[in-house]
N, C-alpha and C positions, 0 to 999 in steps of 0.2 A: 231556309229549309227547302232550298228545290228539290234535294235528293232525298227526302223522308220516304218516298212508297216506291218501293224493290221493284213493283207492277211497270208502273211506269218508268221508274230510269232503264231496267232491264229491257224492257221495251226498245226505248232507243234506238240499243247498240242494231238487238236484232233488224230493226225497221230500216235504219241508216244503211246496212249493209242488202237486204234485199231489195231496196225500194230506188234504184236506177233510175226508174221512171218515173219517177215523183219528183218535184221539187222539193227538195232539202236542205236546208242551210244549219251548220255550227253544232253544237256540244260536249260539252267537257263533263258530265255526271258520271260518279260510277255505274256498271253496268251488267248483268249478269245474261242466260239464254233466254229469260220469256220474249216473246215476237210480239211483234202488233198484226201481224200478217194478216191477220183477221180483218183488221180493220183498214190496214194499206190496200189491199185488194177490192175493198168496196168504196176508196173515194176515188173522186174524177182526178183524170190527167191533169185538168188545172187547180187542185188543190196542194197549198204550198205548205210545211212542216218547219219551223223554226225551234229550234232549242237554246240553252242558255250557254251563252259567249258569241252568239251569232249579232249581227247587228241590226237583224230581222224583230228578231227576241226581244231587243231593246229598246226598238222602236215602236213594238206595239203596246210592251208591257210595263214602259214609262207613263207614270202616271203627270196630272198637273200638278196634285196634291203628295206628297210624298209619307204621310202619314198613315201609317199602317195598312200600308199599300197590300193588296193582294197578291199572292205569291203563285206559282205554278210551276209546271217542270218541262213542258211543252206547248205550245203556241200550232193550232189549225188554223190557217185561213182557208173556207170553206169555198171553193171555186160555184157550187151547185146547192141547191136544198136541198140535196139526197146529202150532199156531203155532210152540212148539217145533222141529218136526220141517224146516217150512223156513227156520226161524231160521240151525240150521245146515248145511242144503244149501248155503243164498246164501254164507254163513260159508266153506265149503268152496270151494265154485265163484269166491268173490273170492281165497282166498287167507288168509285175514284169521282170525286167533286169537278163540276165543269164552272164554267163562270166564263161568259161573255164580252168582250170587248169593243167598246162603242165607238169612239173619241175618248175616254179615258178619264173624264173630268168628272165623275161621280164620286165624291171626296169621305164619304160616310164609311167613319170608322168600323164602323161592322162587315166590311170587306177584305177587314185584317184577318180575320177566321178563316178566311182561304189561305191555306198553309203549304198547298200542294195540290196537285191535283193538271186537270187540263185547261188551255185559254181557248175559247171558240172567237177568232176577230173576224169581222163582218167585213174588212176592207175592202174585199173585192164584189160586195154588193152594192156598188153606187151607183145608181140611176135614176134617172127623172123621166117617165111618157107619159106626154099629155094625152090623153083621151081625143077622139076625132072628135066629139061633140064640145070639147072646151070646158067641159065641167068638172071632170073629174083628172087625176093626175095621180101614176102608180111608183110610190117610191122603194128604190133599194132598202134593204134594212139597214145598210152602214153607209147611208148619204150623210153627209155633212151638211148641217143649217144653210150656210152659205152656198152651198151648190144648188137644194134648195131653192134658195130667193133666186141664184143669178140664172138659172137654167129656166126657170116660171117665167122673170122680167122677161127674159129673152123672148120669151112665145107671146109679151103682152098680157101676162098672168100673174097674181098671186094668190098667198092664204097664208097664215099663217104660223109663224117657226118661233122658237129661241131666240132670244137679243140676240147671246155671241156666237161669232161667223163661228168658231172653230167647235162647238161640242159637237154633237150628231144629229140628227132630225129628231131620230125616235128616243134617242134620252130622254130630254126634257118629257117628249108627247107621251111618254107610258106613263109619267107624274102628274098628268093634267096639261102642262107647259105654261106657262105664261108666255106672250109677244107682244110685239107693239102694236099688232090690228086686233087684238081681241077685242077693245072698246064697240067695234064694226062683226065681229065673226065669232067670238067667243073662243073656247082655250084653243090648242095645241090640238087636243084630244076630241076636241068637239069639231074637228073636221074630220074625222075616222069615216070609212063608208064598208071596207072589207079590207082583213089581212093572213096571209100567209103567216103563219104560227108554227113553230115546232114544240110538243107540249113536253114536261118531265118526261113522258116513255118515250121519247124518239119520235112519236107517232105529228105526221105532218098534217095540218089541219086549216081549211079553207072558214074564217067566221066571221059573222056581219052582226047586224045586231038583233037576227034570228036567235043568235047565241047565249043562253046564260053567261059565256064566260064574256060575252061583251063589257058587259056593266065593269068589270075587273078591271081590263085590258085599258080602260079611260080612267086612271088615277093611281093603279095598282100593277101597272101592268109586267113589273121589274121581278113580278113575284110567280110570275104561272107561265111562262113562256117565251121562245127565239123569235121575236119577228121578224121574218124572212123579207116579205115585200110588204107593203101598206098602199092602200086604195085612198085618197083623201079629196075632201073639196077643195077645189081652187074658183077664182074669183076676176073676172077682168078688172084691170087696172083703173082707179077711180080716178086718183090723181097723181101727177110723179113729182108732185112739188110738196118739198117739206122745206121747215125750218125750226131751228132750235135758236135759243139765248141761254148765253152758259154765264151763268153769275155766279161769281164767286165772293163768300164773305166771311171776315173773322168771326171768330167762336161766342164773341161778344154777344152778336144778332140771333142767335139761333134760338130766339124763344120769339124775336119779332120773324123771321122765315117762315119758321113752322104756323106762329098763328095767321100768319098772311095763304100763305098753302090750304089751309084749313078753309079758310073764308071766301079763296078766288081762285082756288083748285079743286079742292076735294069734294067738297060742298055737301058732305051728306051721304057720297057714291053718286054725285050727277055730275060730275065732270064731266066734260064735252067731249064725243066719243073723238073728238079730232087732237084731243088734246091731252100729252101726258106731262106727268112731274115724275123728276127722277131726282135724288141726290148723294154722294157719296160726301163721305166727313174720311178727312184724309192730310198727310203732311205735304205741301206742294210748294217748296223753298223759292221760287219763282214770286207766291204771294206774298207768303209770310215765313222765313227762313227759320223763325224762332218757334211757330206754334200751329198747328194742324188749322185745316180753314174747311167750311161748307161749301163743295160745287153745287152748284141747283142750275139743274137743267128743265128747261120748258120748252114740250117739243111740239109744233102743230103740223097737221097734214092739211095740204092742199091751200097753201100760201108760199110764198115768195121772206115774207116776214112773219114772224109771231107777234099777234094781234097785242098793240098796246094795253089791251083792256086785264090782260094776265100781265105782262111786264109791268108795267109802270108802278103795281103795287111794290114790288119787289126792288124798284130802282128806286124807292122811294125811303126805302132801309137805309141804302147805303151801303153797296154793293163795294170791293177791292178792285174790281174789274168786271168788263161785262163786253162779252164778245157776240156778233149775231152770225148766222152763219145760214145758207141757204144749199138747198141741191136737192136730191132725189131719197126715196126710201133708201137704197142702199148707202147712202153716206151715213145713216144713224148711228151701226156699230162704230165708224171711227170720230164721230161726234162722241161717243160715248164712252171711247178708249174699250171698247169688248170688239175690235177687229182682228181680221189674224196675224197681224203683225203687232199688237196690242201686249201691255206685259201679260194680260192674262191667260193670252192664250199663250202664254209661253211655257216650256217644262223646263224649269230651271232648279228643280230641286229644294224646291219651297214646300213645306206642310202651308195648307189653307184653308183648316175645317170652318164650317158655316153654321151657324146658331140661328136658324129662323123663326121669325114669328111673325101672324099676321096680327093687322091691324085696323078699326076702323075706321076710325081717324088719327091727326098725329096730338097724342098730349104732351102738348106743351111743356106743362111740370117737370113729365117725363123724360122729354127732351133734353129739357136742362140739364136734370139729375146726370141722365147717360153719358151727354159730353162730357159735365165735370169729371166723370170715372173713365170716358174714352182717352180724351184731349191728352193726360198726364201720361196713361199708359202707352201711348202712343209717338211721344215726342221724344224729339232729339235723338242720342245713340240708343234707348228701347231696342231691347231685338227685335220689338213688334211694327217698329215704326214704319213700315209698308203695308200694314194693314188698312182698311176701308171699313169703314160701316155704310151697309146699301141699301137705301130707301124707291122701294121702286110703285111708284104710283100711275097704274095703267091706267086707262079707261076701263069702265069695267061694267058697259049697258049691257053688251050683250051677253058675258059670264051671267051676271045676276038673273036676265032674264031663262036662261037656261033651269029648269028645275034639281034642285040639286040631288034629289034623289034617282036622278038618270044615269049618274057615274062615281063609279069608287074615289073620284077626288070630291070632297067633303067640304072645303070653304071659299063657295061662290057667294058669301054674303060677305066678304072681306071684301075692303077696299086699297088698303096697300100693304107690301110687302116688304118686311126689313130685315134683315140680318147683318149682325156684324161679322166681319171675315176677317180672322189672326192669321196675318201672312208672317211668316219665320224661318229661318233653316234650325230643321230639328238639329236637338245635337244631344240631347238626352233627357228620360222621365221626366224629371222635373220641369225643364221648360216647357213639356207637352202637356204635364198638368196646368200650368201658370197661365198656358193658350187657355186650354179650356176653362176654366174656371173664369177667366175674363171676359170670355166669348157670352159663358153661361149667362153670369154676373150683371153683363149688358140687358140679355135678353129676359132676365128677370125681372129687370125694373120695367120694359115695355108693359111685361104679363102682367104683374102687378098694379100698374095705373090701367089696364083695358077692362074690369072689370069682369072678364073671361073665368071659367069655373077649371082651364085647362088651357094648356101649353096648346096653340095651333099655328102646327111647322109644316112649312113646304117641304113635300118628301123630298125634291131634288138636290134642293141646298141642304138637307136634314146634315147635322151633325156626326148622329149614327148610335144613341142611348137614348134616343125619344120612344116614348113608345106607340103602339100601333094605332093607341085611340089620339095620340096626340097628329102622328101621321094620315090616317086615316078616318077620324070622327068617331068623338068619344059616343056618339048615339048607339046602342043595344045593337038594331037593327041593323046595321051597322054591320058593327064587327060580325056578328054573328051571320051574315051573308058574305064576308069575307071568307070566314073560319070555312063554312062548310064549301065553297070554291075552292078551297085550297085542297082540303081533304079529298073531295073528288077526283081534283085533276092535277096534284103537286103532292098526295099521302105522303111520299119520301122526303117532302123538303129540299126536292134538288137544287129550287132558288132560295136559298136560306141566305143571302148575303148582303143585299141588296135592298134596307130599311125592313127584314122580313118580317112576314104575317106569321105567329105561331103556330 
């Protein structure tokens, strides 16, 4: 549907032909006399204009998930925050739905509802400046995670990002984020200090946590605003020495795994703030050719080795293989297969909606139960057999310690995070119900043993039919300080797409 609104494809033609001086690339839409003139005369010389057939176009508007991807008819990369700013003025005054472009990996089906309309892509906002004092660090709004980590090490700094190199900084952080130093720093979002914001009216806004809209902006933030730049804490480097042991084991073990994880990892939420558990359940024909197998990764900071004292429970199972591996923070994404050269971060035309649930310890039972229904659906020629189920168990002192009524993300009393991911090539309805329903299916049996009154999903991996109390906390107070946030400074709905608040 890129050619649905006469506004904008007619636009186009007029724009394409007076805008010389603009960076331009591609289009093949029909096209009629409306201008943009309006709006070409008010962005900067370096803002660039892609339309559809250009390779511009496709590069930004390629998602990782391919499932009801969001559609558009034009493509801004916004050289300036003014460009921004009348991005979505003209957006507003046509009528015409905008929607944001981060890194791309935002996979929630409710971004199918953009049908048309304009893409605002951040690309050309990437930038890292440390502060002279060392404390603080002011990022672009379309920095990349990995840019992020490698531009901070570089100064002798970090704080806090996304596992994978490749999604954006401010993705994950407007959903809270989770990382591998939270155990030490707390989320994503809880390094916030001040941000440049463009609101639903265009209007461009300096806010700190003077601001009512703060509270939002740390869990919610996908729903009320552009952020342009971000002010954030950073941290001198404690230690550059990590290590992981990646144990791998058949599907057999996965009730002795889990109750070993429970008793010399999780412990209750006192995992050692140096110390994470991660695991993915997955087909890896290298192990076992014939049947999906449990990675179990154990990662500690600030050792050369990972302390016996966590392994040896684990080697005592009776592992397929077990690899130790040493080096610096930046090596975790590719320990962890989430680097940029990693399949995940690749756009190859795969759907991979996400079913999350938290949890706060791992049940056992349930475990079992899950695999039995994973393992089958999973194996051999399955269209699904690329699929993952992901176990991510952070540290999580300083989340907890953080009061959870301080920010629109809702569950700092969890302790790990799991979602199963249906990796596929759509090919029609039916198999995109079969995903879902499987995904669900999984994630029903966790809800079900946790004892939970309600579904509690990570907005970022959210699927995209949760709804707001499950994204955002089913408590009164809650929602109804959402609601009226929104109504104040979003009344139109402009960010409707993006896990929205009603």
């Amino acid at each position: 549907m890129y050619c649905l609104k006469l506004q904008v494809i007619a636009a186009v033609a007029a724009w394409a032909v007076a805008a010389a001086s603009k960076n331009v690339e591609g289009s093949h839409c029909p096209r009629d006399d409306i201008t943009l003139t309006g709006l070409r005369n008010k962005l900067s010389s370096s803002a660039i204009v892609y339309y559809p057939g250009s390779s511009g176009f496709t590069n930004i508007t390629t998602r990782w998930s391919s499932l009801d991807e969001p559609k558009v008819n034009v493509v801004i990369v916004p050289g300036t925050e003014n460009d921004v700013v009348e991005t979505v003025k003209f957006a507003n005054e046509k009528d015409l739905p905008f929607l944001t472009y981060n890194g791309v990996h935002g996979a929630l089906v409710s971004l199918g509802k953009m049908d048309h309309g304009i893409g605002i892509a951040l690309n050309q906002f990437s930038s890292v400046t440390v502060s002279d004092d060392g404390k603080t660090a002011t990022i672009g709004g379309g920095t990349m995670s990995k840019v992020v980590t490698d531009e901070l090490w570089a100064a002798g700094k970090q704080t806090v990002t996304g596992t994978c190199e490749c999604v954006s900084y401010l993705g994950p952080a407007l959903g809270g984020g989770h990382g591998w130093l939270q155990g030490q720093r707390g989320l994503v979002s809880d390094q916030f200090v001040s941000m440049n914001v463009v609101l639903a009216d265009g209007t461009l806004s300096h806010i700190n946590a003077s601001s009512d809209l703060w509270w939002a902006m740390k869990g919610a933030g996908h729903n009320f605003g552009i952020v342009t730049s971000i002010t954030i804490q950073i941290y001198d480097i404690e230690y550059t020495d990590w290590a992981i042991d990646t144990l791998t084991f058949s599907g057999d073990k996965v009730e002795a795994v889990y109750q070993t994880a429970n008793d010399h990892l999780v412990k209750n939420g006192t995992q050692p703030v140096s110390v994470i558990n991660w695991s993915y359940w997955m087909n890896n024909p290298d192990a076992d050719p014939n049947n999906p197998v449990i990675v179990f990764y154990i990662i500690q900071e600030g050792v050369r080795a990972v302390d016996q004292v966590y392994t040896k429970p684990f080697q005592d199972i009776g592992p397929l293989s077990a690899v130790s591996q040493a080096g610096t923070y930046k090596d975790l994404a590719g320990w962890t297969g989430i680097a940029l050269d990693s399949p995940p971060c690749q756009k190859a035309g795969f759907a991979n909606p996400r079913f999350p649930f938290y949890l706060q310890t791992y049940n056992v039972a349930a475990q079992k139960r899950a695999w039995d229904m994973y393992a089958p659906a999973i194996r051999g020629s399955s269209a699904f057999n690329n699929s993952i189920f992901m176990f991510e168990g952070y540290s999580v002192e300083a989340v907890h310690n953080i009061p959870s009524y301080q920010s629109a993300f809702a569950f700092r009393s969890e302790n790990i995070l799991a979602a199963p991911l249906i990796n596929y090539i759509p090919t029609n309805a039916t198999l995109d119900q079969k995903a879902a329903d499987l995904g669900s299916q999984l994630r029903n049996i966790l809800f079900e043993a946790s004892g939970y009154q309600d579904i509690r999903a990570y907005v970022n991996y959210a699927y995209g039919n949760e709804t707001p109390q499950q994204l955002y906390g089913s408590e009164q107070w809650r929602q109804q300080r959402l609601a009226a946030l929104k109504k104040k400074y979003d009344p139109d709905n402009k960010f409707s797409f993006y896990a929205p608040i009603p």
